[in-house]
N, C-alpha and C positions, 0 to 999 in steps of 0.2 A: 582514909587520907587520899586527897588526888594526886596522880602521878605528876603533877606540873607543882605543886606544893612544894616537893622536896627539891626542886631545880628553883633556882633563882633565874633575873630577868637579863641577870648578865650571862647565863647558862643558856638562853634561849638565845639570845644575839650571835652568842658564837657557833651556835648549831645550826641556825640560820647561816651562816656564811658556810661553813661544812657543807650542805648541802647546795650549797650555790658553787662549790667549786666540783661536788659531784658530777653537776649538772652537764660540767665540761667533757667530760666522758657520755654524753649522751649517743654521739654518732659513733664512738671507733672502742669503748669498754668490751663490746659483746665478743663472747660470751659469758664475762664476767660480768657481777653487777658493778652498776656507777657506784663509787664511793671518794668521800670527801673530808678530808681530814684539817681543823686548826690545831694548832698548839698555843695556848697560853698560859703566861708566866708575871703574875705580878699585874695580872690584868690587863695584860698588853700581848697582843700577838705575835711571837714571836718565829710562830711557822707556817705553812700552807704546804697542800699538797690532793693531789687527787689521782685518781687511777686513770692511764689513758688509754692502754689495749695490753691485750691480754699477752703475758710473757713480763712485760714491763715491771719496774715499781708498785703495789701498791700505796695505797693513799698514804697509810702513816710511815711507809720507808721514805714516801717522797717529800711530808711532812718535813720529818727527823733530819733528812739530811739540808732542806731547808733552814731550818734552825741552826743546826750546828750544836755548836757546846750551850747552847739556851736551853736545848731540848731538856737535859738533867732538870728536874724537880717541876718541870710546867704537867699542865694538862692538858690530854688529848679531847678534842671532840671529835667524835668520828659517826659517821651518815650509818654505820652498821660494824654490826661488834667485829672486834680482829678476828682473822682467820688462825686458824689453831693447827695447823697442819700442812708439811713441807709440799707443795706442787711444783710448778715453775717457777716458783721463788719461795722464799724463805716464813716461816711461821711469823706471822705480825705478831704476836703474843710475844713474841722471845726477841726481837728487835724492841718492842714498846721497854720491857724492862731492861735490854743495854741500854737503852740511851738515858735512861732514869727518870721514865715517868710517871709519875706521880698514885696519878686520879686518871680514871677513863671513863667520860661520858660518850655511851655508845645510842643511836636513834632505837634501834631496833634488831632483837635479833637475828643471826643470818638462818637463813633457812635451810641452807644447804644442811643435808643432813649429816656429814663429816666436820662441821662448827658445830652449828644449832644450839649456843649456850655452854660450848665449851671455852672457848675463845674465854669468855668474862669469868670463867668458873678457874681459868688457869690465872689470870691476874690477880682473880679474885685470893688465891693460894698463896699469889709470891708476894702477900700485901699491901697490893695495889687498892683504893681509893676507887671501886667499880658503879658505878648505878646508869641504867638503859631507860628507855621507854620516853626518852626528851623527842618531840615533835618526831613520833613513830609514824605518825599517818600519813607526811609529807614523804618522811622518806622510804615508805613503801609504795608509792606513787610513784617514785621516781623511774624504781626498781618492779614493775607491776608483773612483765614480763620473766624476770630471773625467779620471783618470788612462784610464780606459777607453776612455771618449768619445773622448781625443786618440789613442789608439793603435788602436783599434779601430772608431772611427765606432760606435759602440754604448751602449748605456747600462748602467749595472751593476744586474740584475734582482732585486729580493728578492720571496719572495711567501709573503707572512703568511700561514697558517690558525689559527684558533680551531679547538680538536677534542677531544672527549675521551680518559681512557685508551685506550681500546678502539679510538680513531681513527678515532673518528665527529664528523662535521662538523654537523650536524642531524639532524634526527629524518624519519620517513619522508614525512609531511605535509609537510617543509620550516623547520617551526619550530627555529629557533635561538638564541632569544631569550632567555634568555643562558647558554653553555656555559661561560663564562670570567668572574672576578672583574672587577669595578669595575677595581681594581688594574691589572690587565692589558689594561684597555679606556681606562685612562691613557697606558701604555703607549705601544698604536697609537698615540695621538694622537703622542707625540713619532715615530713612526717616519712617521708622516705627512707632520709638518712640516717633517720631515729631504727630504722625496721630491721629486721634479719635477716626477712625473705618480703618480698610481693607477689603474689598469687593472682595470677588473671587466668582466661579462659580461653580455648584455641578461637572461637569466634572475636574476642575482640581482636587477637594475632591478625590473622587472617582477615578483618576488615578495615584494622585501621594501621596496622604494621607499625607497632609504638615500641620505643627504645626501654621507656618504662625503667627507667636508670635516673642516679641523681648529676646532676647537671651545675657544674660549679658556680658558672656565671649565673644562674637562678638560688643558689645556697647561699652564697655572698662567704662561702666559709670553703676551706680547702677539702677538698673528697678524697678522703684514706681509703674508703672502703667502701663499694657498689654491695649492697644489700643480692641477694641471691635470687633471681628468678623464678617461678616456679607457674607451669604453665597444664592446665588441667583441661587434656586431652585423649579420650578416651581411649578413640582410633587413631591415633599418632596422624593428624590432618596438616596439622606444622609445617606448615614451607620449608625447604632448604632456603629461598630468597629470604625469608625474615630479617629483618635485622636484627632479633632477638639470638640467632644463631647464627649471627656471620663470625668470622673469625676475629674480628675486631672486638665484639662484643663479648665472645667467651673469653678472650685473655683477661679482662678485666670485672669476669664475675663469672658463679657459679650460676647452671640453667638446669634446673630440674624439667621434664617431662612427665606424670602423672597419668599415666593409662590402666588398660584392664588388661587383663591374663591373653585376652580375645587377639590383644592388637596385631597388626604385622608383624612378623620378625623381619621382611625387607626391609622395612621401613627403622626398626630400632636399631637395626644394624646401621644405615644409611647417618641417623642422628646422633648414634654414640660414634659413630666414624668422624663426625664431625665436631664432635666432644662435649656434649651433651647425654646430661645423667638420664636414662629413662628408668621408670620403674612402674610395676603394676600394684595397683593398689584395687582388687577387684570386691565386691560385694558377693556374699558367698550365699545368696537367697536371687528369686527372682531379675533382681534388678543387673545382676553378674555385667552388664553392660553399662553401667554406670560406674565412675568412678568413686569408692569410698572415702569422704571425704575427713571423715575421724579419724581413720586410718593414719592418712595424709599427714595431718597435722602429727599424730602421734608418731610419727617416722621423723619429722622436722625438729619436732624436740628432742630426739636421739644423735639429730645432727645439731646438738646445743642452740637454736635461735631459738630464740626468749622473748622475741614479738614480732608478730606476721601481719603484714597489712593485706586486705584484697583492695582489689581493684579490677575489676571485672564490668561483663555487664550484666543486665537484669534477670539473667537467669540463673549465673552461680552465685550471684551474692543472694538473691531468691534462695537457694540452695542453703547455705554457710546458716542463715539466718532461719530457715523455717526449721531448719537440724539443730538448730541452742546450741551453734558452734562458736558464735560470735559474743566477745565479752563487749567491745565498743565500735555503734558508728559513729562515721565522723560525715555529718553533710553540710556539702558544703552549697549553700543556694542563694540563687541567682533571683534578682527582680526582674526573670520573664513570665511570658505566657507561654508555651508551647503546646497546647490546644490538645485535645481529647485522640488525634490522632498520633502522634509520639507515641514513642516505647515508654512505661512507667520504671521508675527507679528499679523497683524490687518484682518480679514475675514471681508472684506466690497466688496460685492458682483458688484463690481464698472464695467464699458460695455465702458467708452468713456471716454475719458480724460476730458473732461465738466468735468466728474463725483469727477476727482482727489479733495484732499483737501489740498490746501495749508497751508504749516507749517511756521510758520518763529521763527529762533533758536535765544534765547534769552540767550544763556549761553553756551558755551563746557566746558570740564574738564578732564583733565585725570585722570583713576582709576585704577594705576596699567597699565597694559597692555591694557586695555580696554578705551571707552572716555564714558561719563552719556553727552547725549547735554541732554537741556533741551529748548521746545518748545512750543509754542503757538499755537493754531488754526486760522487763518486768517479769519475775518468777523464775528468769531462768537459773539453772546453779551451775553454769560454764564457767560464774569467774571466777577473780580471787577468792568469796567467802567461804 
């Protein structure tokens, strides 16, 4: 029997809207995942509710109290089963049956391994009306990031390039100002504010001195919360001038530093002085001067971010990508030419087509004048599966 079988079409409209109110937690949920709760009663909605950051309500307390005294005898749809266990708020399991409800259609189970089919297993006990697996695949897409982090201790990696036809990133001087539409530099912004952390490289610091922050009057949406910095610098090379570490900039986000065992101590002294996190992440073979960048990431999912953008230039995202560290790019490309002398997108030092990496696109779009495909790496098993 197929799992859509057992759900009817009035069952799928309402889980469709569950996840459209998830969705609203997209920029300020993290560290928790998005979730999106309706309540109906008599076929009629008679609640809404979604999770907004973490500490707060989730979805179905914010549901329930939506409703009120409707809540008694409706059913919940909810983007991912209830949590079963007291954290910063209270067991969604044990709020869902005060309020009297019913039936719980949940998308998918949570992953977190403290739920993971507990949640439904407890409703399931106190006679509640349970069955999951309604439009799972949507609402693990939502969630790509959180689902990763619990299964994997890792963060789900995307990494953006601006570039043009030709798959040039900048010009040979370094100028890149600007390959890509307005339109498309809106864009970043929401993929930004989606992120946990943004990861660039001291050379773009250092040449183009970018804020690298989300930017309200380009989000068209209010900014709760600056995504966390994180700058991958071997030898601590980092200006004190940056703007990435002036003081205006750290009051309103966190700035990782990324170095080796090797680097300065004047110099980490100098940047944690100015309150900026440094840490070594060294390769314990040969390379001991380069930074490790699995490491990295597995340090970031310890500090709960659930999806990491890069944004670099052609040589660590070259990096991120030839290491099967990268689950998704996102490129976004421009109708120019930028000629055979330009920097190429990705600096992967490749000698034979063997060497090439196949992509396969999983999405185009147009941005303005520009298209964002967005693709997958072939063979690798970095992501979700």
């Amino acid at each position: 029997m197929s799992i859509n079988s057992i759900f009817s079409i009035a069952d799928s409209q309402f889980m469709v809207e569950a996840i459209q109110l998830a969705r609203r937690g997209l920029y300020t949920a993290t560290p928790n995942p998005c979730v999106g709760c309706v309540l109906v009663k008599d076929e009629k909605v008679v609640g809404r509710g979604w999770h907004v950051r973490a500490g707060d309500g989730h979805a179905e307390v914010n549901a329930i109290a939506d409703a009120g005294d409707n809540a008694k005898g409706a059913t919940a749809y909810i983007s991912l089963e209830p949590c079963s266990f007291t954290g910063k708020t209270g067991a969604c399991t044990d709020v869902l049956q005060a309020a009297g409800i019913v039936r719980v259609v949940s998308a998918m189970e949570d992953p977190n391994p403290n739920v993971s089919g507990q949640g439904s297993a407890i409703l399931r006990a106190a006679g509640l009306d349970v069955s999951e697996g309604l439009m799972a695949e949507q609402a693990a897409t939502l969630n790509r990031g959180f689902i990763k982090r619990m299964q994997k201790q890792l963060p789900f990696v995307s990494c953006k390039m601006a570039m043009s036809l030709d798959g040039r990133s900048a010009m040979a001087s370094g100028e890149s100002q600007w390959i890509t539409s307005p339109s498309a530099r809106q864009q970043v912004q929401q993929l930004r504010a989606s992120s946990c952390a943004i990861v660039t490289g001291v050379g773009t610091i250092i040449h183009d001195d970018p804020s690298l922050n989300v930017r309200e009057q380009d989000l068209s949406a209010p900014v709760e919360r600056q995504p966390a910095l994180v700058i991958v610098d071997s030898q601590l090379k980092t200006p004190l001038s940056a703007k990435v570490v002036s003081t205006e900039m750290l009051a309103t986000r966190d700035v990782y530093i990324a170095c080796v065992n090797a680097a300065s101590a004047d110099r980490v002294q100098a940047l944690e002085a100015r309150g900026v996190k440094v840490m070594a992440f060294s390769n314990a073979d040969e390379n001991a001067s380069i930074v490790n960048l699995s490491a990295l990431l597995s340090f970031l999912a310890e500090r709960e971010m659930n999806h990491v953008m890069i944004e670099s230039g052609p040589t660590l995202a070259g990096q991120f990508v030839q290491q099967c560290l990268v689950d998704e790019l996102k490129l976004f490309v421009a109708p120019k030419l930028m000629g055979g002398n330009a920097m190429p997108a990705f600096s992967m030092p490749f000698e034979n087509m063997s060497e090439a990496m196949n992509l396969t696109i999983t999405d185009t779009m147009a941005v303005g004048p520009d298209w964002l495909l967005t693709c997958h790496i072939k063979n690798s098993d970095k992501g979700l599966g």
